[in-house]
C-alpha positions in Angstrom: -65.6 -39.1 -9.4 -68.1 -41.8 -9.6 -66.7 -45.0 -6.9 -66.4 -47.9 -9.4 -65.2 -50.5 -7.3 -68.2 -52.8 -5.4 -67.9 -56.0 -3.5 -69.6 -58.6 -5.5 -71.9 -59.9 -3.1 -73.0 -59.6 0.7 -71.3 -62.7 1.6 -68.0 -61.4 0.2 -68.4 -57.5 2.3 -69.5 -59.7 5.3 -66.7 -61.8 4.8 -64.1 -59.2 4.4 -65.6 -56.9 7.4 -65.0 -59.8 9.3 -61.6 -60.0 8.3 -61.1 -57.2 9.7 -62.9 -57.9 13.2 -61.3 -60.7 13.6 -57.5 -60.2 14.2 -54.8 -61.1 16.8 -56.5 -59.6 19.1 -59.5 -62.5 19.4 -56.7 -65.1 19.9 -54.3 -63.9 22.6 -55.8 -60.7 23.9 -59.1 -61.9 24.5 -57.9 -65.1 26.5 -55.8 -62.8 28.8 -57.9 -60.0 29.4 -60.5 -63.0 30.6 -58.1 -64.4 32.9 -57.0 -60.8 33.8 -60.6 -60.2 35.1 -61.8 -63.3 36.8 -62.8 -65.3 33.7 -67.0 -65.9 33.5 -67.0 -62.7 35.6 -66.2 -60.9 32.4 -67.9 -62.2 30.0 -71.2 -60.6 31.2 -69.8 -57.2 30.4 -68.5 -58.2 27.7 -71.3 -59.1 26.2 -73.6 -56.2 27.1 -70.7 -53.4 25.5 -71.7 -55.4 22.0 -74.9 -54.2 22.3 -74.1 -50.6 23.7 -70.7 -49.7 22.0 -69.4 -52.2 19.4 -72.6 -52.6 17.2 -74.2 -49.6 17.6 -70.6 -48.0 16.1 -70.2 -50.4 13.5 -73.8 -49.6 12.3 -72.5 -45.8 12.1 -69.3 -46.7 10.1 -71.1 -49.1 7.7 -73.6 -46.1 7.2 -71.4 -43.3 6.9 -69.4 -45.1 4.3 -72.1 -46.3 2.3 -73.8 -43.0 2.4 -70.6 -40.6 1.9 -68.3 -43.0 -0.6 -65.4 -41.3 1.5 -62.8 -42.8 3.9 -63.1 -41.1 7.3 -61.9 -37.4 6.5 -64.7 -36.8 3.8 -67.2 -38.4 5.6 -66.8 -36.6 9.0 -66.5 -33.8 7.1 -69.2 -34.1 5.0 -71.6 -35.2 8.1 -70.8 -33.3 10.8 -69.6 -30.2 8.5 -66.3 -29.3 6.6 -64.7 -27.3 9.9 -64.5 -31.3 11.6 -62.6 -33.0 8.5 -59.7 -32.8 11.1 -61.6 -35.3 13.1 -61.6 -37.9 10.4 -58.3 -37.3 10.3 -56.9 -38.2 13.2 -59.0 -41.5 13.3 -57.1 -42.2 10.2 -53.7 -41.3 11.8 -55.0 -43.6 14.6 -55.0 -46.5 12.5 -52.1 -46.0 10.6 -50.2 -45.6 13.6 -51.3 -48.7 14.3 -50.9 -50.3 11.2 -46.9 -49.2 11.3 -46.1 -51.6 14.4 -49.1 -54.2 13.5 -47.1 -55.0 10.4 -44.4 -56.2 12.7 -47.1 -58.2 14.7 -48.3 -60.0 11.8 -44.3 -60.8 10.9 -43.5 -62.6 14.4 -46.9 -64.7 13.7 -45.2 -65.9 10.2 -41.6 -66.3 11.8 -43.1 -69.1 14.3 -45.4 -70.3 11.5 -42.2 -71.3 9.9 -40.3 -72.2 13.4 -43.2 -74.5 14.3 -42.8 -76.4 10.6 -39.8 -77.1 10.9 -39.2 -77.9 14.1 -36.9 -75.4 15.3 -39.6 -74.3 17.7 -39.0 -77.2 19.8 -35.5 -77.9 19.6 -35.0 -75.3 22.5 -35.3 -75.7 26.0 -36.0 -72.0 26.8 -39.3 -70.5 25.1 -38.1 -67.1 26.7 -34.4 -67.3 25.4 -35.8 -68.3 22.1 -38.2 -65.3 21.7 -35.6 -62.9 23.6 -32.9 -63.7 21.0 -35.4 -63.4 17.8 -37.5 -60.1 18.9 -33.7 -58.5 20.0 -32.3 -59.2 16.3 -32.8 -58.1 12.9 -35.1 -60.9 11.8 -38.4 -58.9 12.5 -37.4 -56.1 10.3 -37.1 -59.2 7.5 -40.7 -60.4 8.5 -41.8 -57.1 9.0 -41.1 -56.2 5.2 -42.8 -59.6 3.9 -45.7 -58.9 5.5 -46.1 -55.0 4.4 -44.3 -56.1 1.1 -47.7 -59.1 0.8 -50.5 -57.2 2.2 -49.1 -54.4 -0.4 -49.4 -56.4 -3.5 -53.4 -57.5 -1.9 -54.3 -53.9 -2.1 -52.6 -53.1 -4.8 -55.2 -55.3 -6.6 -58.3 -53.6 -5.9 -61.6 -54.7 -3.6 -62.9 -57.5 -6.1 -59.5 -58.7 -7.7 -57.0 -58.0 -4.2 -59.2 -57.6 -0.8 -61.9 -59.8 -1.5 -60.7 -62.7 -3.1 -57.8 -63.2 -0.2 -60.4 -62.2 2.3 -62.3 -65.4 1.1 -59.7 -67.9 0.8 -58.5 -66.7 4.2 -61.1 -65.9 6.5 -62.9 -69.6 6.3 -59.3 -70.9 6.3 -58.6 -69.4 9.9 -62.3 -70.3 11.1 -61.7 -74.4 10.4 -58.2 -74.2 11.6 -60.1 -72.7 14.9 -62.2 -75.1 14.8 -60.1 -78.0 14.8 -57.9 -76.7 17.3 -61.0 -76.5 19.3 -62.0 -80.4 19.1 -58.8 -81.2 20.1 -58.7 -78.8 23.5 -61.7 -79.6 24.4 -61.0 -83.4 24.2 -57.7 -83.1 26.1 -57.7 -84.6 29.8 -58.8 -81.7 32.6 -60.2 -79.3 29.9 -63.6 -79.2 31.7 -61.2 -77.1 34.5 -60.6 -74.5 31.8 -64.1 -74.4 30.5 -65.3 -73.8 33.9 -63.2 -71.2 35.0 -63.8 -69.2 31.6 -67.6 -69.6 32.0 -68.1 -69.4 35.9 -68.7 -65.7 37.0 -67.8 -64.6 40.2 -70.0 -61.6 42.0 -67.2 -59.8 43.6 -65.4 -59.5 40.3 -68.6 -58.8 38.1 -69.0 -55.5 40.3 -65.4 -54.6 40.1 -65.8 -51.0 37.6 -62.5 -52.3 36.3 -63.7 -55.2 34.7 -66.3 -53.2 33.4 -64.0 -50.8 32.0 -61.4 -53.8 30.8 -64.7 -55.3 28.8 -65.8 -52.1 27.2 -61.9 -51.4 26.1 -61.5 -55.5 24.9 -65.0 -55.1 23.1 -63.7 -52.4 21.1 -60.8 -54.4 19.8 -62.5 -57.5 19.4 -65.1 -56.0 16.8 -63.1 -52.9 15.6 -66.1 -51.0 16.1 -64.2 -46.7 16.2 -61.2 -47.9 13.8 -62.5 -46.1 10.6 -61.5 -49.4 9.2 -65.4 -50.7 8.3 -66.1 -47.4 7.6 -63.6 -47.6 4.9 -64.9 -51.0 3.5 -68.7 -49.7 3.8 -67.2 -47.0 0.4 -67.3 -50.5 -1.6 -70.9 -51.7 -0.4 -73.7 -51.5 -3.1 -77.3 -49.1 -2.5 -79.1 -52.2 -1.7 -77.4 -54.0 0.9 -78.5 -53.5 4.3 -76.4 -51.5 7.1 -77.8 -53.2 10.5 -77.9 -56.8 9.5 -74.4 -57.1 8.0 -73.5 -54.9 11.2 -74.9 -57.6 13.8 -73.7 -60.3 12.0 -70.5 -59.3 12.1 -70.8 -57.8 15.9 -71.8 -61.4 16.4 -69.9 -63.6 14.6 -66.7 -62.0 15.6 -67.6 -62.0 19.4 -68.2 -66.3 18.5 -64.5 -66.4 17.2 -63.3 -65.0 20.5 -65.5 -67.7 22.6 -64.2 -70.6 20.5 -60.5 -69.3 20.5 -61.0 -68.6 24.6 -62.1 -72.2 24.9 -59.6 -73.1 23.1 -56.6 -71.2 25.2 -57.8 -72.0 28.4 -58.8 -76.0 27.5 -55.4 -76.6 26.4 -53.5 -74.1 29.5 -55.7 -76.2 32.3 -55.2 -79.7 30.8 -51.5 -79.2 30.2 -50.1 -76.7 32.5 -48.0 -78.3 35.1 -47.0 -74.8 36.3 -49.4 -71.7 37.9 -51.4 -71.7 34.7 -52.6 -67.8 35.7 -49.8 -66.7 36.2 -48.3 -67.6 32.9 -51.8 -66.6 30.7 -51.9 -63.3 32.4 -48.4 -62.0 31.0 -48.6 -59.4 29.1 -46.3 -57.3 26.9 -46.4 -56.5 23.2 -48.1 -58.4 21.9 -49.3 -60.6 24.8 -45.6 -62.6 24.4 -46.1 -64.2 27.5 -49.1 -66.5 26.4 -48.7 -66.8 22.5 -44.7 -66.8 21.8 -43.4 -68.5 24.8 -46.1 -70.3 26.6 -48.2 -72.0 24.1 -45.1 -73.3 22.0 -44.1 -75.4 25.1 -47.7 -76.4 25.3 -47.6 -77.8 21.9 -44.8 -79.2 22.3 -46.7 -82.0 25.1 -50.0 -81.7 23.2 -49.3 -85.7 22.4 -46.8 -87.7 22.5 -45.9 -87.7 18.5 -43.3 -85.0 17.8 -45.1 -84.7 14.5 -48.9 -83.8 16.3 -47.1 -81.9 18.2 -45.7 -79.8 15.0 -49.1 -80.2 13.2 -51.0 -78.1 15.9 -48.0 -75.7 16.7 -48.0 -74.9 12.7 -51.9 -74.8 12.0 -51.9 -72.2 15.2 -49.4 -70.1 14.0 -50.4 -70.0 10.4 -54.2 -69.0 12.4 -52.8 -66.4 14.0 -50.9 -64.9 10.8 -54.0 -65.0 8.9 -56.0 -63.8 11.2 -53.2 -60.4 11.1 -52.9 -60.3 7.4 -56.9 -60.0 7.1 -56.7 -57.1 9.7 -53.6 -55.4 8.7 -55.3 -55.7 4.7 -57.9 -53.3 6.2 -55.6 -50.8 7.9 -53.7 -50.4 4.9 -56.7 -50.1 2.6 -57.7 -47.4 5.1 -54.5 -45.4 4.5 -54.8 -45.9 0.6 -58.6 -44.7 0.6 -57.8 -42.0 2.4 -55.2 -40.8 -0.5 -57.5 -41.9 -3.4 -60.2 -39.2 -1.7 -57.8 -36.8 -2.2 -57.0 -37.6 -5.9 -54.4 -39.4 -6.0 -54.8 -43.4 -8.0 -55.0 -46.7 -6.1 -51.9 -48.1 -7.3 -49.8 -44.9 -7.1 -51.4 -44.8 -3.2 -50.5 -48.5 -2.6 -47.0 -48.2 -3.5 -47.0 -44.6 -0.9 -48.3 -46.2 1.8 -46.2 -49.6 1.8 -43.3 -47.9 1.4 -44.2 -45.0 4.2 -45.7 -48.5 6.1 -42.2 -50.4 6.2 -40.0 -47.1 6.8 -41.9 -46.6 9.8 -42.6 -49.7 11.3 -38.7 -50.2 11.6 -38.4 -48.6 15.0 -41.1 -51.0 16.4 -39.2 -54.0 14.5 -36.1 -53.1 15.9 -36.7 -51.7 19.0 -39.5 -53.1 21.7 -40.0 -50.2 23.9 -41.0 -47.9 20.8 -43.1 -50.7 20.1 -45.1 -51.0 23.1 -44.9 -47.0 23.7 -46.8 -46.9 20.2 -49.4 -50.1 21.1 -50.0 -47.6 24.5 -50.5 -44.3 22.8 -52.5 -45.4 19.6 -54.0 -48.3 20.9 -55.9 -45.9 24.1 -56.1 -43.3 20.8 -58.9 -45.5 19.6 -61.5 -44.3 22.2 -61.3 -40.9 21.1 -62.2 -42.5 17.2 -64.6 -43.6 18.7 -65.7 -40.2 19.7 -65.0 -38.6 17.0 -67.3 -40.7 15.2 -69.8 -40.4 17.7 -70.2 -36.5 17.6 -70.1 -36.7 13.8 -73.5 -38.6 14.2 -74.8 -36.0 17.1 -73.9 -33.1 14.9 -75.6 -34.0 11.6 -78.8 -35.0 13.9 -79.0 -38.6 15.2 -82.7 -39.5 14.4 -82.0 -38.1 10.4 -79.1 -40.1 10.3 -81.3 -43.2 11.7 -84.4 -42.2 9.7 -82.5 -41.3 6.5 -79.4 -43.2 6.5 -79.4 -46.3 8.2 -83.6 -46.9 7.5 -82.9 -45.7 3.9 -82.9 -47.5 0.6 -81.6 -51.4 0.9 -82.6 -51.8 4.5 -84.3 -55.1 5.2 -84.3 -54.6 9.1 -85.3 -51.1 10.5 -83.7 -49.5 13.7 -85.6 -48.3 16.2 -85.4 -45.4 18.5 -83.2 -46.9 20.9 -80.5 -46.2 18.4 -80.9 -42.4 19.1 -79.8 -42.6 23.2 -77.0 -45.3 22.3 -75.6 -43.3 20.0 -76.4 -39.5 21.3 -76.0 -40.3 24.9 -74.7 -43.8 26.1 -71.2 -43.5 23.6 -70.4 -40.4 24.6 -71.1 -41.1 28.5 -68.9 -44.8 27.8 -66.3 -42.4 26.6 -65.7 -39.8 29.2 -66.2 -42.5 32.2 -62.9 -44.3 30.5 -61.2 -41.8 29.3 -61.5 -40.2 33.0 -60.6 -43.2 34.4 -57.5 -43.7 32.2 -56.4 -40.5 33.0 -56.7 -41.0 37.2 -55.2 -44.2 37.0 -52.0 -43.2 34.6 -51.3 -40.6 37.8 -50.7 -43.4 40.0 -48.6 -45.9 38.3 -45.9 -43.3 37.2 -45.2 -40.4 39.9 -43.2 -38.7 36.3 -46.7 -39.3 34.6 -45.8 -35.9 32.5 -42.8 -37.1 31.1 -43.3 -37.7 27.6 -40.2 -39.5 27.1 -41.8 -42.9 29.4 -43.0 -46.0 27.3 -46.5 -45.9 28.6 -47.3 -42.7 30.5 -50.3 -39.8 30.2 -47.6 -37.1 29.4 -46.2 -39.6 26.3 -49.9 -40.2 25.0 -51.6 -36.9 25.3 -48.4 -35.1 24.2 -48.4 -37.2 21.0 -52.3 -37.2 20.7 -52.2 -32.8 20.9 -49.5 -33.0 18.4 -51.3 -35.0 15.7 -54.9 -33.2 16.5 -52.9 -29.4 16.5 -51.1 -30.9 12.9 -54.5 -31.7 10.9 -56.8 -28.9 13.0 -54.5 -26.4 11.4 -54.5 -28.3 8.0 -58.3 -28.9 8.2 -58.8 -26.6 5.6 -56.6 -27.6 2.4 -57.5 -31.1 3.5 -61.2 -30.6 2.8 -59.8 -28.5 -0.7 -57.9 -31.6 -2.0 -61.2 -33.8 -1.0 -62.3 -35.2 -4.5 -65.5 -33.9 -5.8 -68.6 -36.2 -7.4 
């Protein structure tokens, strides 16, 4: 079967690739992380795990998907040989887990989109009452299925007609929104403290391993480097566009849209917090609910003093943040949907699968928030061993071939170099087993049941969940790689 879907242009794969980058995750997990890990004291790691994880990986995924024309099941399988397709597999599964509760994410982001317009946002006294009473009800189910039900109809479209046409309209969209929220924190009165703090590193904290450790994990979602997600989007790239330019640009340009959203955050906390302003950014939960649903609404609500400012910035933030979802969650869907077009099945038949499986079983998340976050724990530390998986893919089908061959081949305007080869064969793997190690020592201390699988966020709840997905497709591996379709 011959892939007859393309994006039109670079700008519009570069575009939609970094629709997927950037997500939720650059807006409220990046700013607390930072302030988690001494502010400019992380940054410096941050900033050297682009070089050594995040691009390096996304290089790999645009390559392996433009190379392969598979989602992540074929093309494992087909480079590191048909006995791994259970690999690419479970770095689907990891995705689509993720995809089940992001859905519900991308819901609460449109439910204060609309609070903040009409003002009910700040007719409460009680930020924490006000998200208590909405996350305990049934009105994230209700947001949850608009968002699956839109994202749905995207895909349902195709690349050209669905992905990249929103991917367009929306990606710019979020980045001026950014940008004017930007101006405006930067011009409030004390912002300098914020932008000090973010960008003053402190030596004690810059040798701390855990900041290291919090940098390489943040780094990973910032870019989506391991997801399978680019990997998936790389099917629809034409022979002659190049693999490591699009992959630095959007390394880059997604790591920019974190600094200009972290500005932003911490401006606007420092020049308007008349509270501990670390100890509010630093709550976290799913989510991160301390920082974006309950303390930046009563931050916008003193931005000025006109009640309707104060609603214009509340409601240009919120709609941010829900496009900044809808352009990630796209990709996780799509990545479900190629994964069941590989095995023969037609887009729109998949589409309609995957929503429908997507809404069923995101309802426990909706509904309930210690499934949620027990699912964000397990799926979201799954990501590492994507990562991996990836990785030895590479290592297995020879990492210099795949540089030489693949990534140097046909439609490359910049050429990578050796260093490639260690990154990839030895400096991933090594990343990987230092924090996966150090995940697993420091999950023994923090619960003395640490084996119970029935904790939210436990080693017993993850690893039992992980062995039981990887033990599901290792023993299907085989009809898996039968149904793959064949060119």
């Amino acid at each position: 079967m011959k892939e007859k879907e393309f994006f039109s242009s670079r700008w519009a794969l570069i575009i939609a690739t970094i629709g997927i980058a950037v997500g939720t995750g650059n807006i409220w997990r990046f700013s607390r992380i930072v302030a988690q890990n001494g502010g400019g004291s992380f940054l410096i790691p941050w900033v050297i795990f682009l070089f050594i994880w995040s691009v390096p990986l996304i290089i790999a995924e645009f390559a392996l998907g433009k190379s392969t024309r598979f989602g992540p099941v074929g093309a494992l399988a087909k480079t590191a040989g048909n006995k791994f397709g259970w690999m690419g597999a479970f770095v689907v599964f990891v995705s689509t887990a993720i995809m089940f509760y992001y859905s519900v994410v991308t819901g609460w982001c449109l439910k204060y989109f609309f609070s903040a317009v009409s003002g009910d946002l700040f007719n409460t006294t009680d930020q924490l009452v006000y998200w208590n009473e909405f996350s305990s009800g049934y009105q994230p189910l209700l947001f949850h299925f608009i968002s699956m039900l839109f994202v749905g109809i995207i895909i349902y479209k195709g690349v050209t007609k669905g992905i990249e046409k929103v991917t367009k309209l929306l990606v710019p969209s979020l980045i001026i929104i950014l940008l004017i929220l930007f101006f405006r924190a930067i011009t409030l009165d004390n912002a300098i403290e914020g932008i000090k703090y973010f960008f003053t590193p402190e030596l004690d904290k810059i040798l701390d391993y855990k900041v290291w450790l919090n940098a390489l994990t943040q780094n990973a979602w910032d870019t989506g480097a391991g997801w399978g997600l680019i990997l998936t989007y790389a099917v629809y790239m034409k022979k002659k566009e190049d693999i490591s330019l699009n992959a630095a640009l959007i390394g880059f340009g997604n790591n920019t849209v974190s600094l200009i959203a972290g500005i932003t955050i911490f401006s606007t906390v420092f020049a308007l917090s008349s509270v501990d302003a670390m100890n509010q950014i630093t709550q976290s939960g799913p989510a991160n609910t301390g920082l974006t649903f309950i303390y930046l609404p009563q931050l916008f609500a003193n931005i000025s003093s006109s009640y309707i400012i104060n609603i214009f910035f509340a409601s240009i933030f919120f709609i941010a943040l829900f496009f900044a979802a809808v352009t990630s969650l796209m990709s996780m869907v799509e990545l479900a949907t190629r994964t069941f077009i590989d095995f023969g099945f037609e887009r729109k038949k998949s589409i309609i699968i995957i929503a429908f499986c997507g809404f069923i079983l995101g309802i426990p998340s909706a509904l309930n928030i210690d499934f949620f976050t027990n699912q964000d724990w397990v799926w979201g530390v799954g990501l590492i061993l994507s990562g991996a998986f990836i990785s030895f893919s590479i290592i297995r089908y020879g990492v210099d071939k795949f540089r030489t061959e693949i990534i140097n081949g046909f439609g490359s305007d910049v050429k990578i170099g050796k260093w490639y080869n260690y990154v990839i064969g030895i400096l991933i793997p090594v990343q990987v087993v230092i924090l996966i190690s150090w995940w697993l020592v420091s999950s023994l201390s923090w619960d003395p049941e640490w084996w119970n699988p029935f904790h939210t966020e436990n080693l017993g709840t993850a690893v039992i969940q992980w062995a039981l997905v990887l033990t599901i497709f290792i023993l299907l591996n085989k009809l898996m790689i039968s149904k793959l379709r064949k060119d």
